[in-house]
C-alpha positions in Angstrom: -10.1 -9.0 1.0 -7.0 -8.3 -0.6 -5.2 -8.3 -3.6 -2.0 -9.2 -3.8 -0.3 -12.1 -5.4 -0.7 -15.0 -3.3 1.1 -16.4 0.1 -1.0 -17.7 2.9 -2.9 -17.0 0.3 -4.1 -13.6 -1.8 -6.3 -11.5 -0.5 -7.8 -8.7 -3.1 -9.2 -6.8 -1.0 -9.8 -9.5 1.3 -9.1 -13.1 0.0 -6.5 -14.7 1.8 -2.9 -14.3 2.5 -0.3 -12.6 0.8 -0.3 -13.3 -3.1 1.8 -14.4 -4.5 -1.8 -12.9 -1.6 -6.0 -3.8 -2.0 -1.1 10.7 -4.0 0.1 23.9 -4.4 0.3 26.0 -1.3 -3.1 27.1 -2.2 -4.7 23.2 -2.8 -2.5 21.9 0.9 -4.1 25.1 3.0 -7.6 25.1 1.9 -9.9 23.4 4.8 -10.3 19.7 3.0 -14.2 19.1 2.8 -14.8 16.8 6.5 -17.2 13.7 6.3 -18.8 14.4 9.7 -19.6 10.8 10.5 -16.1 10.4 10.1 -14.4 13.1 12.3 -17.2 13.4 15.1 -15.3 10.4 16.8 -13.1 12.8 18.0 -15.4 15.0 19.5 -14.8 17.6 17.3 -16.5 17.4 13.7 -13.3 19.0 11.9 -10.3 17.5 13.9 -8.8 15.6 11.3 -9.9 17.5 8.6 -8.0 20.7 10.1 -5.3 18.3 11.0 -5.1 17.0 7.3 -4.6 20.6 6.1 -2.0 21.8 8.3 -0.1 18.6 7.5 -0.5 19.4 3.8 0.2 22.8 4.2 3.8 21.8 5.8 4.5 19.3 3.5 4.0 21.5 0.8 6.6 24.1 2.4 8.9 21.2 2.9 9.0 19.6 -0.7 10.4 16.3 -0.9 14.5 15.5 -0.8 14.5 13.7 -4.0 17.5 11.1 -3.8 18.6 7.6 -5.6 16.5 4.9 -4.4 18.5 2.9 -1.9 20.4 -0.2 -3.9 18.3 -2.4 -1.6 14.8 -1.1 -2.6 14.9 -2.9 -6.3 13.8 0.5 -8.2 16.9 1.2 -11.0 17.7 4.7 -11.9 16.8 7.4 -12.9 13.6 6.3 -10.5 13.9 8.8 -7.2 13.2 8.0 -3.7 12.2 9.9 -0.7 9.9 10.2 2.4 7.0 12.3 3.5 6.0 12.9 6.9 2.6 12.6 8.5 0.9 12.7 11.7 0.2 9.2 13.0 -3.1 10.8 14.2 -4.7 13.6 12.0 -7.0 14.8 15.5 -3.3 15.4 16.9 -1.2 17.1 14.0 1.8 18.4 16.0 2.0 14.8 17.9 3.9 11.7 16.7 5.0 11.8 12.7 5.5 9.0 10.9 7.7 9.1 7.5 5.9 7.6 4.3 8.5 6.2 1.4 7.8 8.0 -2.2 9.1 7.6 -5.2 8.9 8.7 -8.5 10.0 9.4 -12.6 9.9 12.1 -14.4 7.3 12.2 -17.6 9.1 11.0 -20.7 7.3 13.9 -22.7 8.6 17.7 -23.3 8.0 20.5 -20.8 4.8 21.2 -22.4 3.6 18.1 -22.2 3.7 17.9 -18.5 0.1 17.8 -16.8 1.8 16.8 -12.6 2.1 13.6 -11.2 0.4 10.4 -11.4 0.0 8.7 -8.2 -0.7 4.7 -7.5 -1.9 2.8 -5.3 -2.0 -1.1 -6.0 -4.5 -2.5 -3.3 -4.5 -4.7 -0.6 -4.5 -3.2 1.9 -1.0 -3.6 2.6 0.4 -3.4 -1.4 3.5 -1.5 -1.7 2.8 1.0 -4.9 6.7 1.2 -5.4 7.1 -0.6 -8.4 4.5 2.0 -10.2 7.7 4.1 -11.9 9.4 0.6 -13.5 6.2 0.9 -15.7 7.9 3.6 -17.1 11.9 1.9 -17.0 10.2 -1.8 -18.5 8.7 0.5 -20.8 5.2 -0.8 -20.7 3.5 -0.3 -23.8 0.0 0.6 -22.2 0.9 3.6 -19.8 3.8 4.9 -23.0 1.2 7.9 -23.5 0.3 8.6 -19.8 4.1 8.3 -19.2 4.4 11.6 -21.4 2.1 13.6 -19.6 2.9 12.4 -16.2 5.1 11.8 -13.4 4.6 8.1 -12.0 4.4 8.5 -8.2 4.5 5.1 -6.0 4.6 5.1 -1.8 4.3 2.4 0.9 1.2 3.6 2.7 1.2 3.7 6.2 2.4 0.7 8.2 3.7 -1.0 4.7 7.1 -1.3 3.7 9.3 1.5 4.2 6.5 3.5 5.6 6.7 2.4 9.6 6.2 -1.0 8.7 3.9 -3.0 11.5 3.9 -6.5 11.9 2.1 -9.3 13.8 3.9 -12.2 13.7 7.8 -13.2 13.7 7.8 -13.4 9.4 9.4 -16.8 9.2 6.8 -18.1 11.7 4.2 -16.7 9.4 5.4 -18.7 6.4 6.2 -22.0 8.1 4.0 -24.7 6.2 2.2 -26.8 6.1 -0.3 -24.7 7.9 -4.1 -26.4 9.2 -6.4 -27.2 6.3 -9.0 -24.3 6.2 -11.5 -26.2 5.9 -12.9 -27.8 8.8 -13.4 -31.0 9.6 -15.0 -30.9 13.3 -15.7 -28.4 15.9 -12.3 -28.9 17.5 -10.6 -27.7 13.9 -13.0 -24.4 14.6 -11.9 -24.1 18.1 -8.2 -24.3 16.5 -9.0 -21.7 14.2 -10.6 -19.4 16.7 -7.4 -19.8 19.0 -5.2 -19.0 15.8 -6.9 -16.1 15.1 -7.2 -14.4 18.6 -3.5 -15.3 19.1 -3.0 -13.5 15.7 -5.3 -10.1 17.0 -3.2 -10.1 20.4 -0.3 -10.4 18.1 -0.8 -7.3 16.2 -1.6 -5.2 19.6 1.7 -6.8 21.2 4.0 -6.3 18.1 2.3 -2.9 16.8 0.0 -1.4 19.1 0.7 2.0 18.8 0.0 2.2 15.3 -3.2 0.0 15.1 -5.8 2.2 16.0 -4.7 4.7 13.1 -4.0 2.1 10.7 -7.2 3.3 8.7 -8.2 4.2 4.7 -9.7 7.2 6.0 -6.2 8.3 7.5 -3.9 6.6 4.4 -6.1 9.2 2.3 -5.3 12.1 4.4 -1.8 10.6 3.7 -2.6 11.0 -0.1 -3.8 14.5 0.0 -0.1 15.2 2.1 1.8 13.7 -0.9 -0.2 15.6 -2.9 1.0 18.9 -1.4 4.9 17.6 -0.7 4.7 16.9 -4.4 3.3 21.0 -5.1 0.2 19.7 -6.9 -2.9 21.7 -6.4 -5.0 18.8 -7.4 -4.4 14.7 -7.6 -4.1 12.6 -10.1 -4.8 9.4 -9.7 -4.9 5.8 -10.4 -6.1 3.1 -7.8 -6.6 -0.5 -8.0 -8.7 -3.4 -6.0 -8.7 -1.6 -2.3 -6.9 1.1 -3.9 -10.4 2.2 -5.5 -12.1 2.3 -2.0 -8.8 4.8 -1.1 -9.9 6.8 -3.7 -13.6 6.8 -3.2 -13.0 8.0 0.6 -10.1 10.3 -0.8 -12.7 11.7 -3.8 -15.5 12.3 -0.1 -12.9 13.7 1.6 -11.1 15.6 -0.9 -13.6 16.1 -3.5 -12.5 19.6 -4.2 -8.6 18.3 -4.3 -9.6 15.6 -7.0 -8.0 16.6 -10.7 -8.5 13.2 -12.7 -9.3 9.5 -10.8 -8.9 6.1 -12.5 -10.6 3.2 -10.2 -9.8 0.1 -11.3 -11.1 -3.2 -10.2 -13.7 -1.6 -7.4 -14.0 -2.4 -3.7 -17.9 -2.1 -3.0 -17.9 1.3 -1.0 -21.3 0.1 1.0 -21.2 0.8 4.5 -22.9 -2.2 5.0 -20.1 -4.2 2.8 -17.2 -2.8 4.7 -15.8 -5.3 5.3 -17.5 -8.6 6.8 -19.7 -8.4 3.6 -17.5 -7.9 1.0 -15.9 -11.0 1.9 -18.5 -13.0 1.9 -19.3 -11.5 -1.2 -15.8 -12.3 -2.5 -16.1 -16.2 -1.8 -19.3 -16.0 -3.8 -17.3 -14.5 -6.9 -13.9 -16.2 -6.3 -16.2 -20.1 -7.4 -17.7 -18.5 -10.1 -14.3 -17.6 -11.6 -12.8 -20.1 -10.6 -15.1 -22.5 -12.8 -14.3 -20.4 -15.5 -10.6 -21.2 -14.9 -11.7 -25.0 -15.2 -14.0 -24.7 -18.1 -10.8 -23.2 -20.0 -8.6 -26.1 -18.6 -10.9 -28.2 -20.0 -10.8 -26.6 -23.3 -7.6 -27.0 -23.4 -6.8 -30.7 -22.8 -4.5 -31.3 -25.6 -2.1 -29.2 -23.5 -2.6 -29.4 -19.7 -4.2 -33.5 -19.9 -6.3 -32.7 -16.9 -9.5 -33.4 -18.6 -11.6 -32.3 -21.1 -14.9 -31.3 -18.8 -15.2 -28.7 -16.2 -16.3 -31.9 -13.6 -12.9 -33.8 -14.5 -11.2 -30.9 -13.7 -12.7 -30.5 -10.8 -12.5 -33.8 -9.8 -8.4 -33.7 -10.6 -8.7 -30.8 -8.0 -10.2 -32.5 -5.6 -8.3 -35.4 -5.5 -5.0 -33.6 -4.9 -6.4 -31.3 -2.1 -7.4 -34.8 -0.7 -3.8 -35.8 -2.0 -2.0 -33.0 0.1 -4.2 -33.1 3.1 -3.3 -37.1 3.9 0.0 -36.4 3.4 1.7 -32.6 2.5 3.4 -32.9 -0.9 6.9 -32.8 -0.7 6.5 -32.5 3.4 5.4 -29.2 3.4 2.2 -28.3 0.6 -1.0 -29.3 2.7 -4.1 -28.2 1.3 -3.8 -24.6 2.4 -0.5 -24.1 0.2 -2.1 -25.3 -2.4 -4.9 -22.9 -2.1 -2.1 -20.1 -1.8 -0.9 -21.1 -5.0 -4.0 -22.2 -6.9 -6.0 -18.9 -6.1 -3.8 -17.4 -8.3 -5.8 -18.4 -11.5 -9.2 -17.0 -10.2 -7.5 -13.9 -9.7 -5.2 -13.3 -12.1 -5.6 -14.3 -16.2 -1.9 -14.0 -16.3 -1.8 -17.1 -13.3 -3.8 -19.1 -15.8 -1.0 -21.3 -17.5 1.4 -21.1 -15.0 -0.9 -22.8 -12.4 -2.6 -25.1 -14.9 1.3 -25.9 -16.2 2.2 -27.0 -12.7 -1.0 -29.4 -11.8 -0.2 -30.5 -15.2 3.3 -31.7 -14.2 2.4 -33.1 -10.9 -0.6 -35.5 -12.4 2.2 -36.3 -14.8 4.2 -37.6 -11.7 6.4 -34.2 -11.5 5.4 -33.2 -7.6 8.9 -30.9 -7.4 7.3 -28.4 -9.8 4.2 -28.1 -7.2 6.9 -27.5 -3.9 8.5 -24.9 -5.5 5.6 -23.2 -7.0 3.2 -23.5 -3.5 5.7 -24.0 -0.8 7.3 -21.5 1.1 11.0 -20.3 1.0 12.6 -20.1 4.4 15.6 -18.7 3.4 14.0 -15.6 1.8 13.7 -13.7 4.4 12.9 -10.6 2.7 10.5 -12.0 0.8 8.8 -13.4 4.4 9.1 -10.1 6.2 7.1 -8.5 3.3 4.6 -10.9 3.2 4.0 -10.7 7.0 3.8 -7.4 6.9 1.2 -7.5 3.5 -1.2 -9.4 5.8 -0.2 -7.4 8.9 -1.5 -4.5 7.4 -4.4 -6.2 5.3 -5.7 -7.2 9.2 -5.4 -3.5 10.6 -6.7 -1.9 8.3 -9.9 -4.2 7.5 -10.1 -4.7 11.3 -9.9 -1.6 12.4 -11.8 0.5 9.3 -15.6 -0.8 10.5 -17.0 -2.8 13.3 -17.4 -6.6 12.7 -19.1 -9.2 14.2 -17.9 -10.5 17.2 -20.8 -13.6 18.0 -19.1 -16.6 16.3 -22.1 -17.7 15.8 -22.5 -15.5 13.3 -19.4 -16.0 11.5 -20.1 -20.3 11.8 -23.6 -19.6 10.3 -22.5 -17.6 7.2 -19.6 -19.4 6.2 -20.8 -23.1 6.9 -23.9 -21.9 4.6 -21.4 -20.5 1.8 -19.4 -23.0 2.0 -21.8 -25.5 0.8 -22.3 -24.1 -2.7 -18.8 -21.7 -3.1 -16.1 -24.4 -1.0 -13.5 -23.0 -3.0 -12.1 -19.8 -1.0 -15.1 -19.4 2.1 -13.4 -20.6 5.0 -10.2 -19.7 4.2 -11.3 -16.3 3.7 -12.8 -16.8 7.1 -10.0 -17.5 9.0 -7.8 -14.8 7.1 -10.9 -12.3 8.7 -11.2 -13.7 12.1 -9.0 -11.6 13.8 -11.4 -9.0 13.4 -13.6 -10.6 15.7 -11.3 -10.1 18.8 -9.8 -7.2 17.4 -8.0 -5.2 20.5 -8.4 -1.7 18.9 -11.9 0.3 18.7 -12.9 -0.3 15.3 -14.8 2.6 13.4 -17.6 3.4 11.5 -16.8 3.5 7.7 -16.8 7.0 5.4 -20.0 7.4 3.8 -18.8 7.0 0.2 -20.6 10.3 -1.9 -19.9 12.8 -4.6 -19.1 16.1 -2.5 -18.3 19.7 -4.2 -16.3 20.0 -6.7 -15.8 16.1 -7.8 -14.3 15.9 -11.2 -15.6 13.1 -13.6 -13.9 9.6 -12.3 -13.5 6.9 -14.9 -14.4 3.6 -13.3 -13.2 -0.1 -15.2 -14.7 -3.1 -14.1 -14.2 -6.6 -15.2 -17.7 -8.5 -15.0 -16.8 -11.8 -13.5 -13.9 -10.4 -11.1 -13.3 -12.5 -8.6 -11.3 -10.2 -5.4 -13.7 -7.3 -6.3 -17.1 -8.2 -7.4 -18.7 -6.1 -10.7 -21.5 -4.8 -7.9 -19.0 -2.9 -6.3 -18.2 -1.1 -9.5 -22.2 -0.2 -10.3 -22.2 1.1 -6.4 -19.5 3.6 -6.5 -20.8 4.8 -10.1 -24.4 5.3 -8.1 -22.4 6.8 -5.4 -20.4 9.4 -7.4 -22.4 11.8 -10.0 -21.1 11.9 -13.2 -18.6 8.9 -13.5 -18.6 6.9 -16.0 -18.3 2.9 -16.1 -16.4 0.9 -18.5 -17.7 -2.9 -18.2 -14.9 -5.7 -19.5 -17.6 -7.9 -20.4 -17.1 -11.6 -20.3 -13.6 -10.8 -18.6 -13.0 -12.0 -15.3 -9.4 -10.9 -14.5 -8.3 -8.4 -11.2 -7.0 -5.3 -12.7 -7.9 -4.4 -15.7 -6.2 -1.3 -17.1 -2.8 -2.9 -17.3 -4.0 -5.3 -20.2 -4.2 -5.0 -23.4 -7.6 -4.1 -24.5 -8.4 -1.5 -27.4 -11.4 -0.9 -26.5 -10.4 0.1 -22.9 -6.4 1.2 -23.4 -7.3 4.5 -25.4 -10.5 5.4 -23.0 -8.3 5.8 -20.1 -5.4 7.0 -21.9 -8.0 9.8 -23.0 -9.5 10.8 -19.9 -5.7 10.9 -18.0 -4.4 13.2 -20.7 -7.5 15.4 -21.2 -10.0 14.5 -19.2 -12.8 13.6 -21.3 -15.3 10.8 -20.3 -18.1 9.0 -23.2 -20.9 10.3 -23.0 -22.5 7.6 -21.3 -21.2 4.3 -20.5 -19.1 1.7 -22.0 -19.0 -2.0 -22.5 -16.0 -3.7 -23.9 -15.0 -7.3 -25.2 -13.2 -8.8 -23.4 -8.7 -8.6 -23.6 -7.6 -11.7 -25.0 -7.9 -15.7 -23.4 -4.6 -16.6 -22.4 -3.2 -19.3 -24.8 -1.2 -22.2 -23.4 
């Protein structure tokens, strides 16, 4: 699953491509709290766990060497940039190191104010959490009274970005279009499929094979708890979104006792038996159901967008220009699976919902050029390619290599052709963006048991009800899983990441709990933020 913004198409935790595609001496030294399950891999229960504290504890001895962000990162002053270094294996803590970009800005509050940093991470897996300070440099209205009492912390985690980036794929390859149409049409589109994907797993072990079989949320929290102490916190803070809530919920197992104040938002379900091959299917299930909310406000809205005025017109409209694009690729290059890149933007994403209903607008109107630049790729930005390779690089390792999946495709041919019947909008797309799994080259691992351990703090959990990346059940498992959260529900809200909205009922709740740490006494359902206006 993923969550990004769309390319081969968005994943939120595990959708489909890459939107546009899931951080004091005395805190770093004390023996983290092992999950045994975990560790006992490794023959020895505490391997990683010891290995996780003496990394800390150097880190916190070595600070970080705070400089200007380099001109080609984007991030303006006075943001800072620097790197922290981890093992690439916590079982072998003097071994290989790896260096992990950070960044930061300083709270805009007095001294006094001051309550440590505040560190993000924006999903995926495979987001960069970069960009988290420019909240503070746009001046976002929402986090203006966090941004008093905190520092905002960003970093690539492992394998992302600036962070010993791995890759799968030559980038440019990996955005050529028009790719196959997901959806099958015989068994010989499968067999394609099934080559494509094994040819994609052998790419990652060719291209990045060292780093694959630690390319884990288990380890990117151990990474967490060393920012943590390169940073001199005692405790975390910290604010996680789509996968970056099942970061924190193995960080909170792991680290319960290192846990100051933890805002999920958006929640990967934390079920053993979800991670992963379940989630997804769970995801394709949500991803229709939201997506005919999309339609039914399309509809609504005829005056403007002209598409029809019923959710079946709409659909139909749909339809005809995936059938459109699949006879012929629009402009050359938009086939049916660039327009899913692009159009899975409005199940995700309330913000996508005029922009994309603008565009299909324009093309029934006879303008196709708006739908090529909005869905096609752009050769000629190459940065923009190499991060989106490596978005669903790392999306693949660490989904792949986090829990064992099902390697009979049988199995896989079964559950999808089934879903697909009812929920054809995202299923086998989703299926082929998690095939590699299948033939994965690394041993994959057996998932953290998810649980409140000693000393867990209060988390604060928000949840849109219809949410398409991370379904609402994943949000009413982790509050199950740890004692004495609380849940805000976004009711009749669909949209992936909810804290960044505007929403009174839900804006001063979180601002609360960050700045003093005060939870409702029991949970909390909202209205929903305001339907986008065309």
């Amino acid at each position: 699953m993923r969550d990004k913004r769309v390319t081969r198409r968005t994943a939120a935790f595990g959708s489909a491509g890459v939107l546009v595609t899931a951080t004091l001496i005395a805190g770093a030294v004390a023996a983290p709290t092992a999950n045994a399950s975990a560790d006992s891999r490794h023959g020895g229960q505490d391997r990683e766990a010891r290995g996780a504290a003496t990394a800390a504890a150097k880190a916190a001895k070595a600070g970080v060497d705070w400089q200007d962000c380099p001109a080609d990162w984007g991030l303006e002053k006075p943001i800072q940039c620097g790197y922290v270094t981890v093992p690439l294996d916590y079982a072998k803590p003097y071994g290989k190191q790896i260096k992990l970009a950070v960044d930061r800005i300083g709270n805009t509050g007095t001294k006094k104010e001051r309550q440590g940093a505040l560190i993000y991470n924006p999903g995926g897996p495979g987001g960069s959490g970069l960009r988290f300070p420019r909240r503070v440099t746009t001046k976002a209205p929402v986090w203006a009274n966090t941004a008093k009492a905190y520092d905002f912390v960003g970093f690539d985690p492992r394998g992302v970005g600036h962070s010993a980036p791995i890759s799968c794929v030559d980038p440019q390859e990996f955005v050529k279009a028009p790719k196959l149409d997901p959806v099958p049409d015989s068994e010989a589109d499968k067999r394609t499929q099934r080559k494509l994907a094994r040819e994609y797993a052998d790419g990652c072990y060719e291209r990045s094979g060292e780093m694959l079989p630690h390319m884990t949320t288990p380890n990117t929290a151990r990474d967490l708890d060393v920012i943590r102490a390169a940073l001199g916190e005692k405790k975390l803070n910290y604010l996680g979104v789509s996968y970056g809530t099942y970061l924190g919920a193995v960080y909170g197992t792991l680290f319960p006792g290192h846990v100051r104040r933890m805002v999920v938002d958006s929640v990967v379900n934390p079920s053993r038996d979800k991670i992963w091959y379940e989630a997804n299917l769970d995801q394709d299930v949500a991803f229709e159901g939201r997506w005919k909310d999309w339609e039914d406000w399309v509809a609504a809205n005829d005056a403007t967008f002209h598409l029809g005025d019923t959710r079946a017109e709409v659909q139909a409209k749909w339809l005809e220009l995936r059938a459109t694009a699949k006879k012929s690729p629009i402009g050359g290059v938009v086939g049916p699976a660039e327009l899913l890149g692009f159009f899975q933007g409005a199940p995700y994403y309330d913000s996508s919902w005029v922009p994309v209903a603008t565009v299909f607008s324009k093309y029934v109107a006879g303008d196709t050029q708006a739908l090529v630049d909005a869905a096609a790729p752009d050769l000629s930005d190459t940065a923009g390619n190499i991060a989106s390779e490596n978005g669903n690089a790392v999306y693949t390792a660490v989904e792949c290599t986090d829990a064992k999946w099902p390697t009979s495709w049988k199995k896989w041919d079964r559950d999808n052709t089934r879903l697909h019947q009812d929920h054809p909008f995202l299923t086998w797309s989703n299926a082929w963006m998690n095939l590699p799994c299948a033939t994965w080259p690394v041993k994959q691992q057996t998932p953290v048991n998810v649980k409140t351990g000693k000393g867990l703090p209060g988390v604060l959990i928000v949840q849109s009800e219809r949410d398409a990346a991370t379904p609402y059940e994943g949000a009413v498992e982790l509050h199950k899983r740890f004692k004495g959260s609380r849940l805000i529900t976004e009711k009749d809200a669909g949209s992936h990441g909810v804290t960044s909205l505007v929403n009174p009922c839900i804006n001063p709740r979180v601002d609360t709990y960050l700045l003093t740490g005060k939870l409702d006494r029991s949970d909390v359902t909202c209205a929903p933020h305001e339907t986008p206006k065309p």
